[in-house]
C-alpha positions as CSV (number, residue, x, y, z in Angstrom):
1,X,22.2,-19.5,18.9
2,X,22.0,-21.3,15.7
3,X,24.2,-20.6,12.7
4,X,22.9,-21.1,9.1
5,X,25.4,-20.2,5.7
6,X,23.5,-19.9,2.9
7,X,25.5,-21.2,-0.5
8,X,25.2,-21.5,-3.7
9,X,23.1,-19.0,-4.5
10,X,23.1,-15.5,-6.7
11,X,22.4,-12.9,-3.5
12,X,21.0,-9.4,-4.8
13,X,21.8,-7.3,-1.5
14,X,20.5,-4.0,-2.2
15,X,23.6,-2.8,-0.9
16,X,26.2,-0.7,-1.9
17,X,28.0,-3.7,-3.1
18,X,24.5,-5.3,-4.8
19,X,26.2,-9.0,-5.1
20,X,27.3,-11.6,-3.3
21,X,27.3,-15.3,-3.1
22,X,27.5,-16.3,0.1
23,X,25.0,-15.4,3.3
24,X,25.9,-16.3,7.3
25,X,23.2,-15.6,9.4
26,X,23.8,-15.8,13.6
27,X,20.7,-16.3,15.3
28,X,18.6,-13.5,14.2
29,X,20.5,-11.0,12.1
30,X,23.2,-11.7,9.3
31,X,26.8,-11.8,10.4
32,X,28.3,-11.8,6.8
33,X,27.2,-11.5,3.7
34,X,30.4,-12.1,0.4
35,X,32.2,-14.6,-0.6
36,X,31.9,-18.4,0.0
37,X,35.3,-18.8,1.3
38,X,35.4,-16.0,3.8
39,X,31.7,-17.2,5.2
40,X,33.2,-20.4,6.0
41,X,36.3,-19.5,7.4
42,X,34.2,-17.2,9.9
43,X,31.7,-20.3,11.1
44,X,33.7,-23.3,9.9
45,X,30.9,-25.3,11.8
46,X,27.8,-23.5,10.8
47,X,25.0,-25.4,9.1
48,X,25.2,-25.2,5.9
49,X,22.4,-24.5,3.3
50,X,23.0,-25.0,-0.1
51,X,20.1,-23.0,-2.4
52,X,20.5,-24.8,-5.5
53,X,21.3,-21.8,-8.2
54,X,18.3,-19.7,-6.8
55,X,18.2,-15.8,-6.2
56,X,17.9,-14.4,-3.0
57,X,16.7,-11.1,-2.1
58,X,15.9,-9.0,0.6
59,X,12.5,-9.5,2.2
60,X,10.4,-6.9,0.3
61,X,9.1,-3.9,2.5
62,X,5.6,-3.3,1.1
63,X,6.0,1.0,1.1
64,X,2.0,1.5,1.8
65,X,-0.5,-0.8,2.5
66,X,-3.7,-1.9,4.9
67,X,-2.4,-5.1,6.2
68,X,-5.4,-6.3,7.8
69,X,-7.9,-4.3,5.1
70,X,-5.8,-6.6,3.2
71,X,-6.4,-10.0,4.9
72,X,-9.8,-9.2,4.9
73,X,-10.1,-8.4,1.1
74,X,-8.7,-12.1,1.1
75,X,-11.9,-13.5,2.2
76,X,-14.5,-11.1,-0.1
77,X,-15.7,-11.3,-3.7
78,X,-13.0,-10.4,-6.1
79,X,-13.7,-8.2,-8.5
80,X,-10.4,-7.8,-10.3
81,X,-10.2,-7.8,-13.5
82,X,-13.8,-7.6,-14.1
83,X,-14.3,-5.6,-16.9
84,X,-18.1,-5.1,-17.1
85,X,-21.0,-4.8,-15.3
86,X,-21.9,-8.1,-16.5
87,X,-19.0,-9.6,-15.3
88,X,-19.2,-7.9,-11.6
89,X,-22.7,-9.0,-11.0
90,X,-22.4,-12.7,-12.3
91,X,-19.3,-12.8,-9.7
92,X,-21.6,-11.6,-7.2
93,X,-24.2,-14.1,-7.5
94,X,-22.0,-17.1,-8.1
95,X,-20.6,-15.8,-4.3
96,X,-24.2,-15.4,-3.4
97,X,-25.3,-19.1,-4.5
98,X,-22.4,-20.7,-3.1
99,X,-22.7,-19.1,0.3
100,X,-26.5,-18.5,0.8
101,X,-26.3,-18.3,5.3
102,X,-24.1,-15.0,5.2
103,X,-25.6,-12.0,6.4
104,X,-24.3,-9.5,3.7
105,X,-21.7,-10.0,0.7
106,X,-18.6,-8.0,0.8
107,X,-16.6,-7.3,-2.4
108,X,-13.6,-5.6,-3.5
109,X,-11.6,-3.8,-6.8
110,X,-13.9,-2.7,-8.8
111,X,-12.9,-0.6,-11.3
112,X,-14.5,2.8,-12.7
113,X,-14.0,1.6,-16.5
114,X,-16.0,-1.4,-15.6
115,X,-19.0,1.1,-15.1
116,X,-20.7,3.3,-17.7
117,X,-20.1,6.9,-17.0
118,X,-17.5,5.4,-14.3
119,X,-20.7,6.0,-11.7
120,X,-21.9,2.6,-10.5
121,X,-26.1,2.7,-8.7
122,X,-27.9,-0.2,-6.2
123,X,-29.9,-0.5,-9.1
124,X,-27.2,-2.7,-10.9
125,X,-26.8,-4.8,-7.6
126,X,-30.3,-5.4,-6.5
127,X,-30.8,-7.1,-9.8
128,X,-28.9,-10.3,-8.7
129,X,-28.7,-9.6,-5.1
130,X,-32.1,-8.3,-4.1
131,X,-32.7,-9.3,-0.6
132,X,-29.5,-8.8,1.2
133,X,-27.0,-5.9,1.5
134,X,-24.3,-5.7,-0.9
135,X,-21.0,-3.2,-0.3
136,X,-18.6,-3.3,-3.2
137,X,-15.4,-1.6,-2.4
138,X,-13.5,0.3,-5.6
139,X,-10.0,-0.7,-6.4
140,X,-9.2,2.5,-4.9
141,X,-10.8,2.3,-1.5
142,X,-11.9,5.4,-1.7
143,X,-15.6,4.8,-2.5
144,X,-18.1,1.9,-2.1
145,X,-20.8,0.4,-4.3
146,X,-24.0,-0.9,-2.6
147,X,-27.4,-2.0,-3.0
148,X,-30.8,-0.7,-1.5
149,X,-30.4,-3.2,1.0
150,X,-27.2,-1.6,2.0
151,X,-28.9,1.7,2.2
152,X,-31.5,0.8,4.5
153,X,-29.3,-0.7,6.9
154,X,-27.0,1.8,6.6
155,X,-30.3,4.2,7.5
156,X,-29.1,6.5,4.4
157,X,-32.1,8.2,3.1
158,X,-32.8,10.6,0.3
159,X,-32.1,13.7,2.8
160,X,-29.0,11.9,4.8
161,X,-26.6,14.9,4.7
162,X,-23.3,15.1,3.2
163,X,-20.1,14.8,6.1
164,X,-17.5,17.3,5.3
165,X,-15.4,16.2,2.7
166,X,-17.6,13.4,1.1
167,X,-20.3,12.6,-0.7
168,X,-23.7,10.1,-1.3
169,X,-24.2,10.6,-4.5
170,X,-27.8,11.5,-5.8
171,X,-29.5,11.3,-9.2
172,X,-31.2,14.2,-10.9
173,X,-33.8,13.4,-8.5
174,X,-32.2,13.8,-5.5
175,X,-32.4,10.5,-4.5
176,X,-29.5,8.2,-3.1
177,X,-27.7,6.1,-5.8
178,X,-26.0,4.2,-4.1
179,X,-23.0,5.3,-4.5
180,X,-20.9,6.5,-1.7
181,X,-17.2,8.2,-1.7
182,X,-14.1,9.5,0.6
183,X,-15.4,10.8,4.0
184,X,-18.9,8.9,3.4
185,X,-17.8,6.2,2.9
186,X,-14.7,6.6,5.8
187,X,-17.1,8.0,8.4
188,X,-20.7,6.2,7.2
189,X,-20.1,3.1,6.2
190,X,-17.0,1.8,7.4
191,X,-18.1,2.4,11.0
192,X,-21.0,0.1,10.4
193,X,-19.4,-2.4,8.8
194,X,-16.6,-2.5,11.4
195,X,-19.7,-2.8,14.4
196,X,-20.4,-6.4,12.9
197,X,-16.8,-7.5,13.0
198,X,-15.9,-9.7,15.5
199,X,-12.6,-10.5,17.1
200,X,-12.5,-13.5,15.8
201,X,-13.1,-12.1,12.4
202,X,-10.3,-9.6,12.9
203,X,-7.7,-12.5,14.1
204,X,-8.6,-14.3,11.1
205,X,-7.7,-11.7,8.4
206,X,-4.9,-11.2,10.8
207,X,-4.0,-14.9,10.0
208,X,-4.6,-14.7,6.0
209,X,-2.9,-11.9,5.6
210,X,0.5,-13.3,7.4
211,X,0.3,-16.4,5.0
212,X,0.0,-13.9,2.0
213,X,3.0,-12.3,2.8
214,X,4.5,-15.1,3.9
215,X,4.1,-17.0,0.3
216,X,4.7,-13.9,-1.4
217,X,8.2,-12.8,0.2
218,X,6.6,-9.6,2.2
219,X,8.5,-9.6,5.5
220,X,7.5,-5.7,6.7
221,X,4.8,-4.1,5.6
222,X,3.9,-0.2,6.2
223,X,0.9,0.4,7.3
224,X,-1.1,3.6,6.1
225,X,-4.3,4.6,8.2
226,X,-3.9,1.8,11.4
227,X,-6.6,2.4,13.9
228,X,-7.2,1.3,18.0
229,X,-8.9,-2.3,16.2
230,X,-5.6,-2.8,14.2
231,X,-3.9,-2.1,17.1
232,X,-5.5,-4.4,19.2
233,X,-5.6,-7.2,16.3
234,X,-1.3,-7.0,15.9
235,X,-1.2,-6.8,19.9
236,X,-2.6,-10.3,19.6
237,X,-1.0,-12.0,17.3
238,X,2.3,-10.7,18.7
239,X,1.7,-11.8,22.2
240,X,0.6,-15.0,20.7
241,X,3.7,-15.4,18.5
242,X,1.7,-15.6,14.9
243,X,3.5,-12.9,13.5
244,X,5.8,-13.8,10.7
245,X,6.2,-10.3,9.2
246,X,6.8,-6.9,10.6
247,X,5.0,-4.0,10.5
248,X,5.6,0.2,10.5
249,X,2.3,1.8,11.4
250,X,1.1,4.9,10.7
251,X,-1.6,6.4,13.1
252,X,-4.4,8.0,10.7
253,X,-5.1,11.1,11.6
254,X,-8.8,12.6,10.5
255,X,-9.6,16.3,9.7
256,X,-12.3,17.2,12.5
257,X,-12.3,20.4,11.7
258,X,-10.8,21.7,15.0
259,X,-7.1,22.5,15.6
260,X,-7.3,21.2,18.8
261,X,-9.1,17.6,17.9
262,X,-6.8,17.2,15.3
263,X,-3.8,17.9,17.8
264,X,-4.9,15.1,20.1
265,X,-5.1,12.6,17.6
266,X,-1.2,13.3,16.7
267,X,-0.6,13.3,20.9
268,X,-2.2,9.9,20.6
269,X,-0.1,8.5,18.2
270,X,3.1,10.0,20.0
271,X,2.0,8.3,22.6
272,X,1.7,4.9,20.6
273,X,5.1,5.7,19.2
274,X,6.9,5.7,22.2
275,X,5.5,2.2,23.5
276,X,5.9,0.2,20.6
277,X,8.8,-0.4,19.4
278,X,9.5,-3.9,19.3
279,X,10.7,-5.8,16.2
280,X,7.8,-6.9,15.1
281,X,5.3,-3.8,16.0
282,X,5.9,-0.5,15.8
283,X,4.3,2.9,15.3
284,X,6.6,5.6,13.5
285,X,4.2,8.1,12.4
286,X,0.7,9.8,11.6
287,X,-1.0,9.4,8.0
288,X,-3.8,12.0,6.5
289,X,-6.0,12.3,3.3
290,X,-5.0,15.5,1.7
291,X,-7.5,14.6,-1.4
292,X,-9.3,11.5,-3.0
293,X,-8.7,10.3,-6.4
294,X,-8.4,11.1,-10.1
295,X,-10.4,8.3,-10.7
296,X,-13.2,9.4,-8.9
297,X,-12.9,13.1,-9.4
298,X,-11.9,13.5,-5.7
299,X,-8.2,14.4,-6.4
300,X,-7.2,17.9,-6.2
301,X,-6.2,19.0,-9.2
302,X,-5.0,22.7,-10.0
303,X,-6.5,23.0,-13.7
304,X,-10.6,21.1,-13.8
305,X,-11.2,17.6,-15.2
306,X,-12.2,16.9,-18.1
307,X,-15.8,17.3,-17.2
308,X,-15.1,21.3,-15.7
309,X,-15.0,20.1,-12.3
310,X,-12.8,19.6,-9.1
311,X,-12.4,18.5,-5.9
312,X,-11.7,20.8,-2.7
313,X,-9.1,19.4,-0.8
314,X,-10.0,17.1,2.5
315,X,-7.2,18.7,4.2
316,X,-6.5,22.3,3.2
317,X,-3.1,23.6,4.0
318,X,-4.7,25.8,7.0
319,X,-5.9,22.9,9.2
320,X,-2.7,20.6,7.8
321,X,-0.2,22.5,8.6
322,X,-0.4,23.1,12.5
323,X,-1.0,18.9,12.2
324,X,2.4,18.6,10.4
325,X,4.3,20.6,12.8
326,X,2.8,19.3,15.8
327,X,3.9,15.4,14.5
328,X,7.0,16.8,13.5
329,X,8.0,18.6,16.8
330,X,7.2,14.8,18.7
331,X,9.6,12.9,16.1
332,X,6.8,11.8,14.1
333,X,7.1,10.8,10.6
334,X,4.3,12.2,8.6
335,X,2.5,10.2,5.9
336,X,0.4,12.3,3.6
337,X,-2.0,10.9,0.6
338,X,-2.0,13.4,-2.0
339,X,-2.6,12.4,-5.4
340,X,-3.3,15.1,-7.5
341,X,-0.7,18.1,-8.1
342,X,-2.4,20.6,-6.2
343,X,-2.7,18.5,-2.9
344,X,1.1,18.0,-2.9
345,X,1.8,21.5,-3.3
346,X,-0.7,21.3,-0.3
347,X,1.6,18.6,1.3
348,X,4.8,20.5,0.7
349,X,3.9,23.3,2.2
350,X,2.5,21.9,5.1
351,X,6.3,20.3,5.7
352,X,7.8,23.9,4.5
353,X,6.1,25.2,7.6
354,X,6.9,22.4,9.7
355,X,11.0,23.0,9.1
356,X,10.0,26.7,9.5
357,X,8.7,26.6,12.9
358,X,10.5,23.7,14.6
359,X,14.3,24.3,13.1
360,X,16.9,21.3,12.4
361,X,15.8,18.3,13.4
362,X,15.7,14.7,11.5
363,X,13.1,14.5,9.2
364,X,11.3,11.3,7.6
365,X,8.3,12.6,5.6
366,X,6.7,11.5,3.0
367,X,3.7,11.9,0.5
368,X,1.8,9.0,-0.7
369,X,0.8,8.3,-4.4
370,X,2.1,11.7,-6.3
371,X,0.2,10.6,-9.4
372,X,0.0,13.7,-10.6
373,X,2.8,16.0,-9.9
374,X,4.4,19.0,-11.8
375,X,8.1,18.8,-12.2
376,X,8.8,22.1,-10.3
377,X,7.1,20.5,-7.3
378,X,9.2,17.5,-7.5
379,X,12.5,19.7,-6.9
380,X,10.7,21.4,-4.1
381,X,9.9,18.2,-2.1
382,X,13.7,16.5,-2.7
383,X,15.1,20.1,-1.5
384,X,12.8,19.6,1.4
385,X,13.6,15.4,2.0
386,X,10.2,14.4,1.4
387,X,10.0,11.0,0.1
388,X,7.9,9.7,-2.3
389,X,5.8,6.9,-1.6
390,X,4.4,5.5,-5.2
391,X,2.7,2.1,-5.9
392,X,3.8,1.1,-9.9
393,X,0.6,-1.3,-9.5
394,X,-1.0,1.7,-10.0
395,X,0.3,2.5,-13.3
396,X,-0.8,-1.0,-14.6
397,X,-2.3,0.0,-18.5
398,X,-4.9,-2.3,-17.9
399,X,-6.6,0.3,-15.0
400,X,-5.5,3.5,-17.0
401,X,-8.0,4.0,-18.8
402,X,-10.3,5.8,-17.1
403,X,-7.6,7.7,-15.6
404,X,-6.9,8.8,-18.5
405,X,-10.0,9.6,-19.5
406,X,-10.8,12.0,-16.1
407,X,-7.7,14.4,-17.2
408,X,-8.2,13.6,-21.2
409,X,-4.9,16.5,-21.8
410,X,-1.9,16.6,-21.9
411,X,-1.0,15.5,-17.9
412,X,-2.0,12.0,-18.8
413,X,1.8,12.1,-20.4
414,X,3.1,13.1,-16.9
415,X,1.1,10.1,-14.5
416,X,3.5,8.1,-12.0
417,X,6.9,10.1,-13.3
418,X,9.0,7.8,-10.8
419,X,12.0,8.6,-12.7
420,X,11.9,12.6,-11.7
421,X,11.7,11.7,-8.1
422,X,15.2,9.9,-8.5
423,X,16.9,12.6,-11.0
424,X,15.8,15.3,-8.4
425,X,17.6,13.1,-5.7
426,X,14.6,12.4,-3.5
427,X,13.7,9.1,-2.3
428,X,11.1,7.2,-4.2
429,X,9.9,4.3,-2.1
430,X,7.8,1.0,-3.8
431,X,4.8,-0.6,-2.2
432,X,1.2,-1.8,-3.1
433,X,-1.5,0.4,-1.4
434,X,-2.7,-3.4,-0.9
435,X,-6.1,-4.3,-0.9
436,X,-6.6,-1.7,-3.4
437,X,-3.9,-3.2,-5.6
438,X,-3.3,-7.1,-5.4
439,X,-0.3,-7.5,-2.6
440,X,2.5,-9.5,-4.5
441,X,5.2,-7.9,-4.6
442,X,6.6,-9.1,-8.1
443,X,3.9,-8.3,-10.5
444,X,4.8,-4.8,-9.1
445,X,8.0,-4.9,-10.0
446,X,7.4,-5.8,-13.0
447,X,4.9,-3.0,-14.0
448,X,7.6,-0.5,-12.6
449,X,10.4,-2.2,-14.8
450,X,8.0,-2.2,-17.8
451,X,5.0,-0.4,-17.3
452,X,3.3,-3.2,-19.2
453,X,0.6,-4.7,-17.2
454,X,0.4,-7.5,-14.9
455,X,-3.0,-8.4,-15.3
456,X,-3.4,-8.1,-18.9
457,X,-0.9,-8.7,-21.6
458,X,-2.5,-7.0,-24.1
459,X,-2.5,-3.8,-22.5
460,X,0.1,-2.4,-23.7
461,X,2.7,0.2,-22.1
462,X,1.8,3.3,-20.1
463,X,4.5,5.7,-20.5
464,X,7.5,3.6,-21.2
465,X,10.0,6.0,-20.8
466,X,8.6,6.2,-17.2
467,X,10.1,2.6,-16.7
468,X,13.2,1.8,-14.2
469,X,16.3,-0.6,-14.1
470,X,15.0,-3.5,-12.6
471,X,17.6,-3.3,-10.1
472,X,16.6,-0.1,-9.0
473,X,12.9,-0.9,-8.8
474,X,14.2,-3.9,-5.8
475,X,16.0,-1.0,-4.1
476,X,12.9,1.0,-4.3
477,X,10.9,-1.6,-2.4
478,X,13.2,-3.2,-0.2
479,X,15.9,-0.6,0.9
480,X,14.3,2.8,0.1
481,X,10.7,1.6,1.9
482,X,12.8,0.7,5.0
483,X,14.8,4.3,5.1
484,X,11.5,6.2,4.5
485,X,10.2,4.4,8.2
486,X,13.9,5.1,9.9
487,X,14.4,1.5,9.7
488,X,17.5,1.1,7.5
489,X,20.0,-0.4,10.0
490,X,17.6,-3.1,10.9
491,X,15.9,-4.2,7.6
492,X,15.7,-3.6,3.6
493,X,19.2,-4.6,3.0
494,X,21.4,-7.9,3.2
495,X,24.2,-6.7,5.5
496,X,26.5,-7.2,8.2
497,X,24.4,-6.4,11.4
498,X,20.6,-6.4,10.2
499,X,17.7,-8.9,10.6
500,X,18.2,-11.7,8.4
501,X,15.0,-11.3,6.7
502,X,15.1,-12.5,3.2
503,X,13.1,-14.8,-0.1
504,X,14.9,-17.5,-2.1
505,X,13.2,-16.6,-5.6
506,X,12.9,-20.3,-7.9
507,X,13.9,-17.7,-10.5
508,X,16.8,-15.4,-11.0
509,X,14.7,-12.5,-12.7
510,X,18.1,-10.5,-12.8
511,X,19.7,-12.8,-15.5
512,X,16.2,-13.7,-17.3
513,X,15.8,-13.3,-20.9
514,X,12.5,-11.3,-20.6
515,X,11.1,-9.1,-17.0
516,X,7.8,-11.1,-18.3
517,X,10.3,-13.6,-15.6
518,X,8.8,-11.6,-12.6
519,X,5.1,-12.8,-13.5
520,X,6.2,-16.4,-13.4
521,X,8.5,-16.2,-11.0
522,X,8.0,-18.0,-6.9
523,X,9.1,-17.4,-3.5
524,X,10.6,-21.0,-2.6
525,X,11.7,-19.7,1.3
526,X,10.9,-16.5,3.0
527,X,13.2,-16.1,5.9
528,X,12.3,-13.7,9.0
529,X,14.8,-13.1,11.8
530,X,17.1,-16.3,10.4
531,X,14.3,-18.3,10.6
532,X,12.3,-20.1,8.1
533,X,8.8,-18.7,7.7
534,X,7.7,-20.5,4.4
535,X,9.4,-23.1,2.4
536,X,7.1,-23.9,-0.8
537,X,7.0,-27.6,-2.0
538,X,10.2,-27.7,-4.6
539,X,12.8,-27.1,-1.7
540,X,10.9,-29.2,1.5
């Protein structure tokens, strides 16, 4: 068993004590974690491993995201940042004319703004990519964009039916736009799309995805909506020994519309819960859609949007609840998406009923995004233990806009209240919601320390008064992400007894002049289990 002490370094533990200078680590989990002289007196002969000034921090525990969705957005046209139509379609060509054998072009994060009206039609994407399908996923990942060629394959017509709880969008005409959202595009299009994956294709994304998090400093990610391919894909790469980050995955669950269907999903994932629980792969939970999103009118909102309308919820609290208390009653934590404020009421009270029916137990729940949440509702859920899972990413100014725009009142002045969710005494864990928000981990913190943007400085702020300590906002995605999985003794912290996973930052953002710090900022080592995962040029 090797030995390493790590020296000379600032150490931000997240800990109750949050600094310390000196790190041992013994074989695969950190012995002590102080002062310099102490460390050495315990190993006297342990190798030692001076960091040169840097900052070290826990590994960060990415609070919601698609890992392999997001190893696959790695290899697709990006659209981020793309700010017209214009822009969008010349990307999309120039991908076109530099690979002119592939069967259909792929793209992601697109953002409503970009569009007129925020309502995107094949129209725009035959006109540079005629004779080949086109998807273009939104930012969101709640909706897709595609062309006629797309259509056809897809065998959606002008009378293709609506699935519950989605919708192909038509023009005045009837016909099919080309524009596709929530359970369409879930049930429709993603099937298809997945029929002309391969395994090979699925192992590669696999493999992008671990160097991503590897370069970045993400050592566990959470995993919101893994499916039997994912499954299979992290079997893999465990058995094979290519994984060099962890992962907490939460089984989706989809609203069939019967009780019983919807139970045996949540037996399935009970069952997957109780057979993997290695260090590297486990299953902890169920996830479900409760609604869409504001920015496509598909979040439930209790008062209309700005245009009159709303969205029914995917999930209503009848066929949730008995789904909640089912998961609940087998130890399963429950993930629920719920972004506008009347799908978390919906989410509360599904867990209200839960504690109602099955009596004292542990409880680990949580509810994903909380966008848009009343301040009343945010007692109710800390009285209850719900977490909440936010992503600041999402509060970045420079994709408010049409946010905004979709509520145009006085709730725009109550979006992503993170500091509520703390002075009610809940837990408020960090993550990404990567690939629909880029997956580094420090441009996030530096939205939720600012809420500036990180992908446009002239932005501006969205809600300042919304911002957090930076401090805190480390906690939130390092040591809060790890309790909200039940994780806490093994990972999120630097301390006596857990995995020694952990990033050697070239920057200490703590003692910076400016948070702008966390936008230049590098990962220099990111260290899994004690051992060395990725060491960039300036230290090797």
């Amino acid at each position: 068993m090797t030995t390493q002490l790590y020296t000379n370094a600032r150490i931000f533990t997240a800990d109750t004590r949050r600094w310390a200078e000196a790190l041992l680590v013994e074989g695969e989990r950190i012995l002590y974690v102080g002062d310099a002289d102490t460390a050495h007196r315990l190993r006297p002969n342990a190798e030692h491993i001076d960091l040169s000034g840097h900052l070290v921090v826990p590994g960060f525990v990415d609070g919601h995201a698609h890992v392999i969705g997001t190893g696959e957005a790695l290899g697709q046209v990006n659209l981020w940042g793309a700010g017209s139509v214009q822009q969008i379609q010349q990307r999309i060509k120039e991908w076109d004319n530099e690979r002119p054998n592939t069967a259909r072009i792929l793209a992601t994060g697109w953002l409503h703004g970009a569009i007129p009206g925020g309502v995107p039609d094949a129209a725009m994407l035959d006109a540079v990519v005629p004779d080949k399908p086109v998807y273009a996923f939104a930012y969101d990942f709640h909706s897709v964009w595609v062309n006629t060629a797309a259509l056809t394959e897809l065998g959606i017509t002008d009378q293709t039916q609506n699935p519950a709880g989605g919708t192909i969008k038509r023009d005045s005409r009837g016909r099919a736009t080309g524009y596709i959202d929530e359970n369409a595009f879930y049930d429709m299009v993603m099937p298809f799309l997945e029929s002309h994956v391969s395994q090979n294709d699925h192992d590669a994304s696999m493999a992008a995805v671990q160097r991503a998090y590897r370069e970045t400093g993400v050592t566990t990610a959470c995993d919101m909506g893994f499916n039997e391919t994912d499954l299979d894909t992290f079997r893999r790469a465990e058995k094979s020994g290519k994984l060099t980050s962890r992962l907490m995955a939460y089984w989706r669950v989809n609203n069939t519309g019967s009780v019983a269907d919807n139970i045996a999903q949540v037996e399935r994932a009970a069952e997957l819960a109780a057979h993997h629980t290695s260090p590297y792969l486990r299953v902890v939970g169920i996830k479900v859609m409760v609604d869409g999103t504001i920015d496509g009118c598909t979040a439930t909102l209790r008062s209309p949007y700005a245009d009159g309308t709303n969205a029914d919820p995917i999930w209503s609290l009848e066929d949730l609840a008995p789904v909640v208390a089912s998961a609940d009653a087998a130890g399963l934590k429950v993930a629920m998406h719920a972004i506008g404020d009347e799908a978390v009421g919906i989410a509360i009270s599904a867990v209200e009923h839960a504690v109602a029916q099955n009596g004292p137990r542990e409880r680990r729940h949580r509810i994903e995004h909380l966008e848009l949440v009343e301040r009343a509702d945010v007692d109710r859920l800390a009285s209850l233990g719900i977490t909440a899972s936010m992503q600041p990413v999402h509060a970045d100014p420079a994709i408010s806009e049409n946010w905004r725009a979709k509520l145009d009142d006085d709730r725009v002045d109550r979006g992503f209240a993170w500091p509520w969710i703390t002075e009610a005494g809940a837990h408020l864990a960090f993550g990404t919601d990567s690939p629909t928000s880029p997956h580094a981990p420090l441009p996030n913190m530096y939205v939720a320390t600012t809420r500036a943007s990180a992908l446009d400085p002239n932005a501006g702020t969205n809600i300042p008064g919304f911002a957090l300590p930076m401090a805190d906002s480390f906690e939130h995605a390092t040591r809060e992400s790890a309790w909200t999985c039940g994780a806490e003794h093994e990972i999120g912290r630097l301390s006596a007894g857990l995995f020694a996973d952990f990033l050697v930052l070239d920057t200490d953002v703590f003692a910076a002049a400016s948070p702008a710090s966390l936008l230049q900022a590098s990962v220099v080592r990111t260290v899994l289990g004690g051992r060395t995962v990725y060491e960039s040029d300036e230290i090797s």
